[in-house]
C-alpha positions as CSV (number, residue, x, y, z in Angstrom):
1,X,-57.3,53.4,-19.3
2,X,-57.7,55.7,-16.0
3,X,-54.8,57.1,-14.3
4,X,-54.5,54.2,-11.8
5,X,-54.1,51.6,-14.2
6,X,-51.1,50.2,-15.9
7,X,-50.2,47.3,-17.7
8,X,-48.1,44.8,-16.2
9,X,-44.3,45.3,-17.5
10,X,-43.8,42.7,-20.8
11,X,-41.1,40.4,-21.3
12,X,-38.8,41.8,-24.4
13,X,-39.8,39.7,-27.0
14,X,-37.6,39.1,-30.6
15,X,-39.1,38.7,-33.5
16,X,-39.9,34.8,-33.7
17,X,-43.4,33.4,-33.1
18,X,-45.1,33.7,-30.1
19,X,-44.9,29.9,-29.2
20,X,-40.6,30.0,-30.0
21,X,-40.5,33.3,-27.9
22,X,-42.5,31.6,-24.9
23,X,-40.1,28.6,-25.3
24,X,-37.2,30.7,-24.5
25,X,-38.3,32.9,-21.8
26,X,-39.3,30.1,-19.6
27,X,-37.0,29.7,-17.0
28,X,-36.0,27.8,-14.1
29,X,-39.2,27.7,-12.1
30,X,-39.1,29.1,-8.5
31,X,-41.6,27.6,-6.2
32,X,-43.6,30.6,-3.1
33,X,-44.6,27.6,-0.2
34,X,-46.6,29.3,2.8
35,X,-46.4,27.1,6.1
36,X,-48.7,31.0,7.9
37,X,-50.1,33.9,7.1
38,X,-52.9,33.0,4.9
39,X,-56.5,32.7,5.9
40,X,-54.9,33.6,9.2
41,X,-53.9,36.6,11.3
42,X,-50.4,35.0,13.3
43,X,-47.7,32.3,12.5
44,X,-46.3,34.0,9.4
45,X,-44.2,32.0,7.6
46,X,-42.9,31.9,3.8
47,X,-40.4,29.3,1.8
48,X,-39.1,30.2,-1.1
49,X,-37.4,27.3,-3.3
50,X,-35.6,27.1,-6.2
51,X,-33.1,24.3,-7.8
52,X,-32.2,22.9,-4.9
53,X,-31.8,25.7,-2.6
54,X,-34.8,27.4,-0.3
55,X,-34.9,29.6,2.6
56,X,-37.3,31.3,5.4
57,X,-39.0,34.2,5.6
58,X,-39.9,34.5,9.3
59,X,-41.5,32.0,11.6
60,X,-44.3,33.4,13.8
61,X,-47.1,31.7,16.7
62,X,-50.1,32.9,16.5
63,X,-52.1,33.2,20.0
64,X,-55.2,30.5,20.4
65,X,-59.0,31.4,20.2
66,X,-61.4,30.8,22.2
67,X,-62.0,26.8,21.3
68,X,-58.0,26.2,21.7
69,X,-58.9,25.4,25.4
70,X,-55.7,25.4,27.7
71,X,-53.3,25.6,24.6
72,X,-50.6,28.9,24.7
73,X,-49.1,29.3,21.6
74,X,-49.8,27.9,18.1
75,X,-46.8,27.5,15.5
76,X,-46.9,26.6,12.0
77,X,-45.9,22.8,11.0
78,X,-42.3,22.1,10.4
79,X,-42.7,19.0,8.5
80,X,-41.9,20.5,4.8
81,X,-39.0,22.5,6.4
82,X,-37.3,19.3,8.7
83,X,-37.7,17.1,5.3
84,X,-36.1,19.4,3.1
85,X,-33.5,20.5,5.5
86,X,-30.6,20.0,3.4
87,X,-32.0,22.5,1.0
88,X,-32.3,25.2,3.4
89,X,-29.6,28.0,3.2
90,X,-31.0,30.8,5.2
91,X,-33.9,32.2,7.7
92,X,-34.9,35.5,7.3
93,X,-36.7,37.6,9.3
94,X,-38.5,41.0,8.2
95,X,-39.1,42.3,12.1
96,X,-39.4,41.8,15.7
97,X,-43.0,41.1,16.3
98,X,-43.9,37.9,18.1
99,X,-45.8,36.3,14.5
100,X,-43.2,36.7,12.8
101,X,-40.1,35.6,15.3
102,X,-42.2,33.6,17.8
103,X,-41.8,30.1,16.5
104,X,-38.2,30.5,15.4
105,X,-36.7,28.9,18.8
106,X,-39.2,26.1,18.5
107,X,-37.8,25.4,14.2
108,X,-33.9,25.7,15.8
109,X,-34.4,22.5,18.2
110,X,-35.3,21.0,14.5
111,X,-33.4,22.3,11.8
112,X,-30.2,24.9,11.9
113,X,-29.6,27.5,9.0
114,X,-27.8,30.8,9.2
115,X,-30.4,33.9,9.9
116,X,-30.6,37.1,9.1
117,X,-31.9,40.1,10.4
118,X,-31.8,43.8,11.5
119,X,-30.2,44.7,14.9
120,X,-32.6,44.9,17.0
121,X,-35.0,41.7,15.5
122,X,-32.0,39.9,16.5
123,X,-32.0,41.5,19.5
124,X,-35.0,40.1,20.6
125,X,-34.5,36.6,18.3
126,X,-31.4,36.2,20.9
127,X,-33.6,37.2,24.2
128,X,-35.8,34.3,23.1
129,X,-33.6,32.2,22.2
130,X,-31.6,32.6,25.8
131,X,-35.2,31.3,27.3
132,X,-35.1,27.9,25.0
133,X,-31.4,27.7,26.1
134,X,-30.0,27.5,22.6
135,X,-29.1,31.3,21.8
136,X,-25.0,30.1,21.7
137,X,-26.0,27.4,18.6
138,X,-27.8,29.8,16.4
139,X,-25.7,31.5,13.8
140,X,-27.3,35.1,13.8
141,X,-26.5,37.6,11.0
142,X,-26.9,41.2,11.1
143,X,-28.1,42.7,7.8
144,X,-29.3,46.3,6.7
145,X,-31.3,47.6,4.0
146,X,-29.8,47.8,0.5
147,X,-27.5,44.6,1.4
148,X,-28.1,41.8,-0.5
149,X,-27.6,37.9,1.3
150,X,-27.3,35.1,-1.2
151,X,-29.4,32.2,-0.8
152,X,-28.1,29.2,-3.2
153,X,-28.8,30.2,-6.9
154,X,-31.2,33.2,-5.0
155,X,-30.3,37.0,-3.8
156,X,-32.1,38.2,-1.4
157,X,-32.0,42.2,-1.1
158,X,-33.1,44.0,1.8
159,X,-35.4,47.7,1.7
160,X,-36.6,49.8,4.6
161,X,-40.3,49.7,5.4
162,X,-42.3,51.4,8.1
163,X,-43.7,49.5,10.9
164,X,-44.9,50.1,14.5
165,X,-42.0,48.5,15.2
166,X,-38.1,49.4,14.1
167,X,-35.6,48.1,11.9
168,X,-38.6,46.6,9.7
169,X,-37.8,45.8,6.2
170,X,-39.1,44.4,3.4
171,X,-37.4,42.2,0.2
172,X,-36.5,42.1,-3.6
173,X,-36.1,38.4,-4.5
174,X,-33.5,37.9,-7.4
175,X,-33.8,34.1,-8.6
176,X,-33.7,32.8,-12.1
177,X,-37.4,33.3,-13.1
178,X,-36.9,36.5,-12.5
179,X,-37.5,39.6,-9.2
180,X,-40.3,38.6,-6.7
181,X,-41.1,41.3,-4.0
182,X,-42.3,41.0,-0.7
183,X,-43.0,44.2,1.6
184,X,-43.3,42.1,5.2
185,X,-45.5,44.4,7.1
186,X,-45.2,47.6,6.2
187,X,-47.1,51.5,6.0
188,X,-46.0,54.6,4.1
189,X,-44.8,56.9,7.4
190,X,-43.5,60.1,6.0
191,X,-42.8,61.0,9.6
192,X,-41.7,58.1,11.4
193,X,-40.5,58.4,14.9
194,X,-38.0,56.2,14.5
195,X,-35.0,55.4,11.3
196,X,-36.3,56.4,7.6
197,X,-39.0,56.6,5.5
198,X,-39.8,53.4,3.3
199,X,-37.8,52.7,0.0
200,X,-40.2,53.7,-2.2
201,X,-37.9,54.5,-4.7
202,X,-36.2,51.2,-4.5
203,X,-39.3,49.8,-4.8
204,X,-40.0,51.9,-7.9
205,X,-36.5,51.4,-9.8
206,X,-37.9,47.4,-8.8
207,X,-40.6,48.1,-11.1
208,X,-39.5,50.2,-13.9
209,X,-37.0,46.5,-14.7
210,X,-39.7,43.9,-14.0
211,X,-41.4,42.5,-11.1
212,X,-42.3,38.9,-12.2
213,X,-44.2,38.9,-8.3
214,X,-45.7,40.7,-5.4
215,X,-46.3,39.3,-1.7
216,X,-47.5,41.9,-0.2
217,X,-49.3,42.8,3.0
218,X,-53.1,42.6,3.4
219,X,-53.8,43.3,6.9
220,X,-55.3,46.6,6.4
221,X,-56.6,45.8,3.1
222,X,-60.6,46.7,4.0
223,X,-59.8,50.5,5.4
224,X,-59.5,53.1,3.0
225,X,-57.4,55.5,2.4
226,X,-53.7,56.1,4.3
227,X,-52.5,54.9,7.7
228,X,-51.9,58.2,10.3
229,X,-48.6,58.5,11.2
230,X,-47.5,57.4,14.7
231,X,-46.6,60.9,15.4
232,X,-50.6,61.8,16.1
233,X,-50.4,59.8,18.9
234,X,-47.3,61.7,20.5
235,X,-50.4,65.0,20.2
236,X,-52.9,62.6,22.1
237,X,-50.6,61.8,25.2
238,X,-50.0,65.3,25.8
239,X,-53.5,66.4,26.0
240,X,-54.1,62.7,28.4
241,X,-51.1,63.9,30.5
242,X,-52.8,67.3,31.4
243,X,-55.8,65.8,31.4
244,X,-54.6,63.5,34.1
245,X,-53.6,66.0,36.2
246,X,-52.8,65.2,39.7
247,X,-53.3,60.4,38.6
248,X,-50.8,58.0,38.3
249,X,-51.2,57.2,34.7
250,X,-51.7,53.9,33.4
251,X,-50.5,52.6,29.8
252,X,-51.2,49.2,28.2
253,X,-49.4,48.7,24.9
254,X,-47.8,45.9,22.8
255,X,-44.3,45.8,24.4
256,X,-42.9,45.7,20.5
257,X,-44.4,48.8,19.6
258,X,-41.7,50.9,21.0
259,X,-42.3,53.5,18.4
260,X,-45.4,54.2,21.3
261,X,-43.1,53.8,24.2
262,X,-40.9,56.6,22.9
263,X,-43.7,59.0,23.0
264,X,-45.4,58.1,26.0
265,X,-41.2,58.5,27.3
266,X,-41.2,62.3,25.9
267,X,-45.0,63.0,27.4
268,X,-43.7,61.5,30.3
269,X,-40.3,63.6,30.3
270,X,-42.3,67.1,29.6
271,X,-44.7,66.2,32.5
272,X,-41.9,65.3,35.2
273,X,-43.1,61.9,35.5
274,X,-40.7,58.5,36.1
275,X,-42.0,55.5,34.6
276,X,-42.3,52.0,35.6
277,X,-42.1,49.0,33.6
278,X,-44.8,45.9,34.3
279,X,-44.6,42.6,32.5
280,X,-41.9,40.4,31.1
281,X,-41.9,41.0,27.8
282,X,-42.3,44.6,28.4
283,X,-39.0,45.1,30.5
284,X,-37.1,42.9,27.9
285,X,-38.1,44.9,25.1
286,X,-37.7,48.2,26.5
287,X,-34.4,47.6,28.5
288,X,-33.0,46.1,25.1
289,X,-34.2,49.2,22.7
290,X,-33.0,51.6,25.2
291,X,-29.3,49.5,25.4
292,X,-29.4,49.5,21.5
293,X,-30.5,53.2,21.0
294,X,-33.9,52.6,19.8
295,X,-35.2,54.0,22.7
296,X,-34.1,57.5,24.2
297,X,-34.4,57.7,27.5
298,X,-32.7,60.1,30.1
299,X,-30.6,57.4,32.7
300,X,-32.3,58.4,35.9
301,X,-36.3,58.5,33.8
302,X,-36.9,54.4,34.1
303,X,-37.4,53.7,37.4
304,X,-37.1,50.0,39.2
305,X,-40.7,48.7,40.1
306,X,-39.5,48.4,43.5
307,X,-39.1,52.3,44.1
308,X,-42.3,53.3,42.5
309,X,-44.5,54.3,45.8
310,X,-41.4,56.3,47.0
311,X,-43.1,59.1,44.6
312,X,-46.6,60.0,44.7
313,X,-49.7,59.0,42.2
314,X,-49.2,62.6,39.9
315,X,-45.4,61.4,39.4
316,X,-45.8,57.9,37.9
317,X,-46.5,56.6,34.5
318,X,-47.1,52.6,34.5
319,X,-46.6,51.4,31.0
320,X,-47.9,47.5,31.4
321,X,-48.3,44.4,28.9
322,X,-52.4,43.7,28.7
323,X,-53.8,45.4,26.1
324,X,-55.6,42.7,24.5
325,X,-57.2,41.7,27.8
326,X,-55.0,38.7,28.5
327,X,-56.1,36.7,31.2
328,X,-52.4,36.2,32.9
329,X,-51.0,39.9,31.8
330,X,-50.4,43.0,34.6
331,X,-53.4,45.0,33.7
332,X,-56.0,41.9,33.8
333,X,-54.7,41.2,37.5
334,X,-54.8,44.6,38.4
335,X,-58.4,45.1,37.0
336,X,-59.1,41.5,39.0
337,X,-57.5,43.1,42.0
338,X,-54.8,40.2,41.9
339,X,-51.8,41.8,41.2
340,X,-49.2,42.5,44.3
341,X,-48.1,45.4,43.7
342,X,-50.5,47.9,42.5
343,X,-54.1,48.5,43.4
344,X,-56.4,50.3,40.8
345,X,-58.1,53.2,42.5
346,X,-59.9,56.9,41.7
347,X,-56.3,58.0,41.8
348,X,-55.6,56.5,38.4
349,X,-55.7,57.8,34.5
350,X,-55.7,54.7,32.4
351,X,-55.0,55.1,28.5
352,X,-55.5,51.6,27.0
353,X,-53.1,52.1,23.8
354,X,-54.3,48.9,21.4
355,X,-57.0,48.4,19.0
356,X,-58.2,44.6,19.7
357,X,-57.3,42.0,17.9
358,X,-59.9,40.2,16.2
359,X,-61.8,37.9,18.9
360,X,-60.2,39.9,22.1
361,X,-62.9,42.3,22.7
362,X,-65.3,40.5,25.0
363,X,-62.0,40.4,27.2
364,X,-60.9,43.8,26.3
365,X,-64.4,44.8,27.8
366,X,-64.3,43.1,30.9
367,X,-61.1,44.1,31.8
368,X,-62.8,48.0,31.2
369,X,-65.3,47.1,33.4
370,X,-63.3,45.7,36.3
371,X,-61.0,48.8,36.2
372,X,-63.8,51.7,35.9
373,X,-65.2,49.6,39.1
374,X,-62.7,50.1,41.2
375,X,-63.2,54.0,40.2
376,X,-60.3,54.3,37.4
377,X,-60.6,56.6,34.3
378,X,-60.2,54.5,31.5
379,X,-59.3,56.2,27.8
380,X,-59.4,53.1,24.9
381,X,-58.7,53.5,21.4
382,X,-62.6,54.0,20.6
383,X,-62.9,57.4,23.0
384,X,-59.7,58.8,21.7
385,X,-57.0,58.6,19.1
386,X,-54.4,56.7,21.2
387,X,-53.5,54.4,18.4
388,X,-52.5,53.7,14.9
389,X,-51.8,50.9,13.3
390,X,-48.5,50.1,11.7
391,X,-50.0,48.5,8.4
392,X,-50.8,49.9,5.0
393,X,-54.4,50.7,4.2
394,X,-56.1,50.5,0.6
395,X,-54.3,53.8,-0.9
396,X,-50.6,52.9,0.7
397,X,-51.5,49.4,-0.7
398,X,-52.4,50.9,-4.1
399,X,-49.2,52.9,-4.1
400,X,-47.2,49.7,-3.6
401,X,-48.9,47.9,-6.6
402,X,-48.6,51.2,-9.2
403,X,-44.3,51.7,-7.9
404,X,-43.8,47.7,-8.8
405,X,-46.2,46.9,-11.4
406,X,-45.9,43.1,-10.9
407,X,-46.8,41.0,-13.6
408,X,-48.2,38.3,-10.8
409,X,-50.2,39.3,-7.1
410,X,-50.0,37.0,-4.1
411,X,-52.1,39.2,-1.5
412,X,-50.4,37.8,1.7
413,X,-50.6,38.5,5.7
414,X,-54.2,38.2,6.6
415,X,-57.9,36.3,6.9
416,X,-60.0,35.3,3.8
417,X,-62.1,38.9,3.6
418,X,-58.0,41.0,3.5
419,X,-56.5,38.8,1.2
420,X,-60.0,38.8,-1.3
421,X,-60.5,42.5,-1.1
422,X,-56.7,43.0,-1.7
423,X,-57.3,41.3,-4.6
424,X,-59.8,43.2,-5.7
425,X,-58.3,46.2,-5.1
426,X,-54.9,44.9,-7.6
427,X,-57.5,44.1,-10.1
428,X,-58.5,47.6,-9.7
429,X,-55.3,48.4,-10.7
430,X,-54.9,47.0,-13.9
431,X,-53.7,43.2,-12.6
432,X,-55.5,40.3,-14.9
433,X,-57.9,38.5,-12.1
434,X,-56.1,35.3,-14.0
435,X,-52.7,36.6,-12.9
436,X,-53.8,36.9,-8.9
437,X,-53.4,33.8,-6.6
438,X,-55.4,33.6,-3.3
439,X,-53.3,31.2,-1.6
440,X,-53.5,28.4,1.2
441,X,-51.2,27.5,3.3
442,X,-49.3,24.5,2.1
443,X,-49.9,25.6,-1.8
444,X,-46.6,25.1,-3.5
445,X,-47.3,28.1,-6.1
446,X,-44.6,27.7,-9.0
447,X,-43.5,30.3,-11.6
448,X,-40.8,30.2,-14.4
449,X,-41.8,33.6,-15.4
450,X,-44.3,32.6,-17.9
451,X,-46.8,31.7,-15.9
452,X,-47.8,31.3,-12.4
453,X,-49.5,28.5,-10.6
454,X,-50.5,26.4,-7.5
455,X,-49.1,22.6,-9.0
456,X,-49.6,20.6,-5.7
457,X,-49.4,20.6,-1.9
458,X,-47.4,20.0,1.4
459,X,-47.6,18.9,4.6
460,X,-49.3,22.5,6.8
461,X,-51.0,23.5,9.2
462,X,-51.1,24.4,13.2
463,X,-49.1,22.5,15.7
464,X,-50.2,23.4,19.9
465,X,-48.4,24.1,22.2
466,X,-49.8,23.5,26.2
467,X,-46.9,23.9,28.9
468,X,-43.7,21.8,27.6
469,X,-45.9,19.7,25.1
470,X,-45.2,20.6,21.6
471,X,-47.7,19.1,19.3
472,X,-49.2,16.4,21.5
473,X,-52.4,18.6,21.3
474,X,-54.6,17.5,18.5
475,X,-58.3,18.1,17.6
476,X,-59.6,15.1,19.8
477,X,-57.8,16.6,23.0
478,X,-59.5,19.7,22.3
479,X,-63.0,18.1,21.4
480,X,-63.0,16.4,24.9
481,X,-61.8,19.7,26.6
482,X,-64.5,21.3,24.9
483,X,-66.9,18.5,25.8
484,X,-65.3,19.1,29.5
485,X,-65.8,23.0,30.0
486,X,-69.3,22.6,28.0
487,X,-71.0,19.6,29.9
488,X,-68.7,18.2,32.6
489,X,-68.0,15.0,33.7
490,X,-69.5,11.8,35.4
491,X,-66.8,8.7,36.6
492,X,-67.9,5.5,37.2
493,X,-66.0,3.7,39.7
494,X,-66.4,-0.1,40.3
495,X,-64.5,-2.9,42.0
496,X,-64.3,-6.3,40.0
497,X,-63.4,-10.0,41.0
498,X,-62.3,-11.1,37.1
499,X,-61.7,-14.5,38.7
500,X,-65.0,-15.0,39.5
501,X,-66.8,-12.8,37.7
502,X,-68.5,-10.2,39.8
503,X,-68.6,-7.5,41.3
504,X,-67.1,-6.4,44.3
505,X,-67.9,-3.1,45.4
506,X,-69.9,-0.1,43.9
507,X,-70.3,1.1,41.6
508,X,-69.8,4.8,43.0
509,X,-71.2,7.9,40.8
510,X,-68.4,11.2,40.9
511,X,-69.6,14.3,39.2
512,X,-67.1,17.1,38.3
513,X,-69.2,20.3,36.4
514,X,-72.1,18.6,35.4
515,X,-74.2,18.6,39.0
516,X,-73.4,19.5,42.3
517,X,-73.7,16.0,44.3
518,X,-75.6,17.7,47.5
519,X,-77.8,19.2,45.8
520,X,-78.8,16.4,42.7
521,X,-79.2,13.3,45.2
522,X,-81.8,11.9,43.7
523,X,-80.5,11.8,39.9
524,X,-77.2,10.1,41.3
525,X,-79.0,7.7,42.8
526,X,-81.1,6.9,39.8
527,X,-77.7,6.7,37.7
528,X,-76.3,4.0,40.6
529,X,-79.2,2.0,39.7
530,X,-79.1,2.7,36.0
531,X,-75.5,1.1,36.2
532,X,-76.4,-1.9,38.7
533,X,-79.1,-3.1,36.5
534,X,-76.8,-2.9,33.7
535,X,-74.3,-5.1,35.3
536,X,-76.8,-7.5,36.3
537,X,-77.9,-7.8,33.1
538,X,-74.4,-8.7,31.8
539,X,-72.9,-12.5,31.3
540,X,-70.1,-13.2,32.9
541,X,-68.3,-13.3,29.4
542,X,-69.5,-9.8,29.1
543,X,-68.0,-8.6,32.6
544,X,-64.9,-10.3,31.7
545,X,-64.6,-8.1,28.2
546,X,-63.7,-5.0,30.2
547,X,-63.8,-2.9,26.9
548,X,-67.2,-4.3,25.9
549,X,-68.4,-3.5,29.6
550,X,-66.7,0.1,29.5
551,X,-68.4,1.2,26.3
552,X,-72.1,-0.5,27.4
553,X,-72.2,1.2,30.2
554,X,-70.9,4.5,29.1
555,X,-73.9,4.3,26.4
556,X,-76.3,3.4,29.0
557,X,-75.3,5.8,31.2
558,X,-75.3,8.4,28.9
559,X,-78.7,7.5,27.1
560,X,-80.2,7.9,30.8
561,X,-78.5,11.3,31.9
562,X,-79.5,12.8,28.3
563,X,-83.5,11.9,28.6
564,X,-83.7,13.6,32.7
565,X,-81.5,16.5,31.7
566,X,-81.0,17.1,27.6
567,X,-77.1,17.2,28.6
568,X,-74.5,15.3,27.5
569,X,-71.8,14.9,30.2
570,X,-68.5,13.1,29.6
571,X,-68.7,9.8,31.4
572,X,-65.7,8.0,32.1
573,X,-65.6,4.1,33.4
574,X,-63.0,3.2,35.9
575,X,-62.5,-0.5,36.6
576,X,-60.5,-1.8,39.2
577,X,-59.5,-5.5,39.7
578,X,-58.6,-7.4,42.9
C-alpha cells in the first residue's frame, strides 16, 4: 500500500461469526436527502433524518442560465421539507454566501424551525429576512465552532473551515449509526485574513474514532494541487494601486467575499484613497461586516456615494457588485454608459476581482469590451492574479479524506465532471469504489453503519422565481418564451357573429419579432388570405367550435409561414364575439 492509502477504520468486532457480528452492529439507520448541490453549482441544500427527527443544512438559489428566460432566482423544492415538517428540529447554515442562505426566507413563509449559525451568516440571514418582512418570526441562534446543537436523537458539532467568506464552518454529525462529516465549503488557509485556520485536528481526532461518512466539497475537485491563500491577492493590489497612479480605481467583487474587501481597504489606506460603495448587496454587506468587526476600516475611510466627486479621480477606489457581467449590476451600466452616477473614462483603473462562473463569460466579455471602449484599463483575473478561490483543490481535498478516513464518500457541492473526479480521486485514496455514492438530488441515501445505500426517492428539483411569482414558472412557460425570443410572434385577430355564423370583420395579421410589417407587406397579405380561405372553407358548425377553429387556423397558418420562410413563429388566434 503507498503512503496515501489507508484502510477505512473497522468496526471492533467480538469473536462470533461474521453474520452474528453484522447483526449487532447494525444500527438505527440515518437517512443523507439532497433537495441542491448535486449535478449543480447553486441551491445547496442537505436533510439529514433519523427516527423521527431531521434537520437542514443550508438552503441556497442558484442564479438562472441562459434558457431560464425572464426567471431571477431558482430555489430548491420544498415539498419533502413542508411534508415532513413536524419532523424538522433545526436549520443549519455553514456560511453567508447567497447558495447557501438565498432560499432560506422563501422555506420560512412555509415551514418554521429554530436556525443556527455563526454571527455574521446571521447577520446577513436577518438583512434578508427584513426584505421578506418576516425577520421578527424567525428564531435565529448564534453558534460557534466546537459547540455542539442537538437535533432530536442527533448532535450536530460545529468546526472552523476556511472560506472566502468569514465565520464558515463545517460539521461532525453524531446520530446512532454512527459520525457523518460534512466540510460545507471549505480550503486549507494557513494564512487567512480573517479568524483561524481550519480544524484539522478536530477533523483528525474525527477520524482516528470512526467516520461512518464524508460530504465533502467538490467544487474544486478537477485543479490540482492547493488553493493560494487570499493573502497573494493583498501583494497584487499593491502593485495595481501604483500601477494606477494618478485613476480612480475600479473594483468588481462578490459583495460576500469580504476577505477581498479587507485588502483592497488596506491598499486603499496605504495609498490615501477613500472608497465608495456601489450596489445593494455590496453596501449591506460591507456596512454590516464593518458594524460586526469583520471588516476594519478607519471611520472617516468609507465615504457616502454622494460625496465621491468632491475628491479627484487619483483619490477614489469604487468597489462595485458586477463581476460576473450581470446585466442589472453597477459595473454592466457603467460599461453601457447607463449608470447616473459615474461615467467610465481614460481616467479609470479597473481590476475585475472574479473568476466567472460557469456560463458568465460571454457577458463577462462584453462588459470588458464596453469598458476598454470608453478608454478604461481593465485588469481581470486572466491578466493578473487578482483572485483566489475559497474552495479546496485535489491535494487539500486529499488531505481531508487521509485526517477522516471515512468508511463511506458522498462527493457533494458541484456538477457531474467535480463530483466524478472527486470520486476518483477518494478511490485514489484507498476508498472501495463500492463504498462511494454519486448522488442525485432527491436520493434518500440510508446507512445503519453497515452499509450504505440510495433505497428510494423524493419529491426535487428547481422551483422559479419571476418578480413576486414563486413557482408559477414551469417548463412550458419557458418553452414558449423560448419559442418567443427565438422566432416571434404572429396574432390573428378576427371579429365573429356566433349567432349567425360569420364573420364580421378581419381577420387582421399583427407581427411582434418575426417581420417588420413595413417592410414584409407582401407575406402579410398572403397570410390574410391564407386565413380568409380558411374560414371560407369552414361550416358553420366549424366556426361555432371556436377551439376547433383556433387550432385549424393556427396549423394553417403556421404550415404556410414555415414553407415562405423555414421559421416557425408563435401564432396566437384571438376571437372576438359581438
Amino acid at each position: 500500500m503507498s503512503k496515501n492509502e489507508y484502510k477505512p477504520v473497522p468496526f471492533k468486532e467480538n469473536n462470533k461469526t461474521s453474520r452474528q457480528t453484522k447483526k449487532e452492529q447494525r444500527r438505527t439507520p440515518v437517512r443523507i436527502i439532497p433537495l441542491g448541490g448535486l449535478n449543480e453549482i447553486g441551491k445547496n441544500m442537505t436533510i439529514i433524518e433519523c427516527c423521527n427527527d431531521m434537520f437542514i443544512i443550508d438552503c441556497g438559489l442558484a442564479f438562472p442560465d441562459t434558457e431560464m428566460l425572464g426567471v431571477d432566482i431558482v430555489l430548491p423544492d420544498f415539498t419533502y421539507v413542508e411534508q415532513n415538517k413536524s419532523k424538522l428540529r433545526a436549520i443549519i447554515l455553514t456560511h453567508g454566501h447567497e447558495d447557501h442562505i438565498g432560499g432560506l426566507a422563501y422555506l420560512l413563509k412555509k415551514v418554521n424551525a429554530p436556525i443556527y449559525g455563526t454571527k455574521l451568516t446571521l447577520a446577513l440571514v436577518d438583512s434578508k429576512l427584513k426584505e421578506h418582512g418576516i425577520s421578527e418570526k424567525a428564531n435565529l441562534n448564534i453558534i460557534e465552532p466546537k459547540k455542539n446543537v442537538k437535533a432530536g436523537c442527533m448532535t450536530i458539532e460545529f468546526i472552523n473551515v476556511n472560506h472566502s467568506i468569514p465565520d464558515s464552518i463545517g460539521m461532525a454529525i453524531h446520530t446512532p449509526a454512527g459520525v457523518l462529516v460534512h466540510t460545507g465549503d471549505f480550503k486549507v488557509d494557513y494564512t487567512p485574513i480573517n479568524g483561524g485556520i481550519i480544524d484539522l485536528a478536530r477533523f483528525g481526532e474525527l477520524g482516528s474514532k470512526g467516520v461512518l461518512a464524508l460530504m465533502s466539497d467538490s467544487t474544486n475537485a478537477e485543479r490540482p494541487g492547493f488553493t493560494a491563500t487570499e493573502r497573494k491577492i493583498g501583494d497584487s493590489f499593491d502593485k495595481l494601486f501604483n500601477q494606477a497612479e494618478g485613476k480612480r480605481i475600479i473594483i468588481a467583487t462578490f459583495s460576500s467575499n469580504i476577505h477581498r474587501i479587507q485588502q483592497i481597504i488596506n491598499s486603499a489606506i496605504k495609498h490615501n484613497r477613500k472608497i465608495a460603495l456601489f450596489g445593494r448587496s455590496m453596501v449591506n454587506v460591507v456596512m454590516t461586516a464593518v458594524e460586526l468587526g469583520y471588516l476594519k476600516a478607519p471611520e472617516d475611510l468609507i465615504i457616502d456615494i454622494e460625496l465621491m466627486n468632491e475628491y479627484l479621480p487619483e483619490q477614489i477606489v469604487l468597489i462595485t457588485t458586477g463581476s460576473q457581467g450581470e446585466p442589472m449590476s453597477a459595473l454592466t451600466r457603467m460599461a453601457m454608459n447607463d449608470h447616473n452616477k459615474i461615467n467610465i473614462s481614460t481616467q479609470d483603473f479597473i481590476i475585475i476581482s472574479a473568476t466567472p462562473i460557469p456560463g458568465n463569460e460571454k457577458y463577462i466579455t462584453k462588459v470588458i469590451n464596453e469598458l476598454m471602449k470608453s478608454g478604461a484599463e481593465v485588469i481581470s483575473a486572466g491578466m493578473y492574479e487578482v483572485h483566489v478561490s475559497g474552495h479546496a483543490c485535489q491535494e487539500e481535498l486529499k488531505l481531508m479524506l487521509a485526517l477522516t478516513k471515512p468508511k463511506f464518500f458522498i462527493p457533494v457541492h458541484g456538477e457531474y465532471k467535480h463530483l466524478k473526479c472527486h470520486k476518483q480521486l477518494a478511490i485514489g485514496m484507498g476508498i472501495p469504489e463500492e463504498n462511494i455514492i454519486l448522488g442525485e438530488i432527491g436520493n434518500v441515501i440510508e446507512t445503519d453503519g453497515i452499509e450504505m445505500k440510495v433505497v428510494s426517492q423524493v419529491t426535487a428539483g428547481r422551483v422559479l422565481v419571476d418578480g413576486l411569482g414563486v413557482g408559477d414558472i414551469g417548463s412550458i412557460v419557458l418553452r414558449d418564451r423560448k419559442h418567443l425570443s427565438q422566432d416571434g410572434l404572429i396574432i390573428i385577430s378576427i371579429v365573429m357573429d356566433r349567432v349567425n355564423k360569420r364573420v364580421v370583420s378581419g381577420p387582421d395579421i399583427i407581427s411582434r419579432g418575426f417581420v417588420y410589417v413595413r417592410e414584409s407587406g407582401a407575406l402579410i397579405d398572403d397570410a390574410r388570405h391564407v386565413v380568409i380561405n380558411t374560414l371560407k372553407h369552414c361550416t358553420p358548425q366549424e366556426l361555432n367550435e371556436w377551439n376547433y377553429l383556433k387550432t385549424k387556423l393556427r396549423d394553417v397558418l403556421s404550415d404556410y409561414i414555415y414553407t415562405k420562410t423555414k421559421r416557425n413563429p408563435m401564432i396566437l388566434p384571438i376571437l372576438n364575439e359581438i
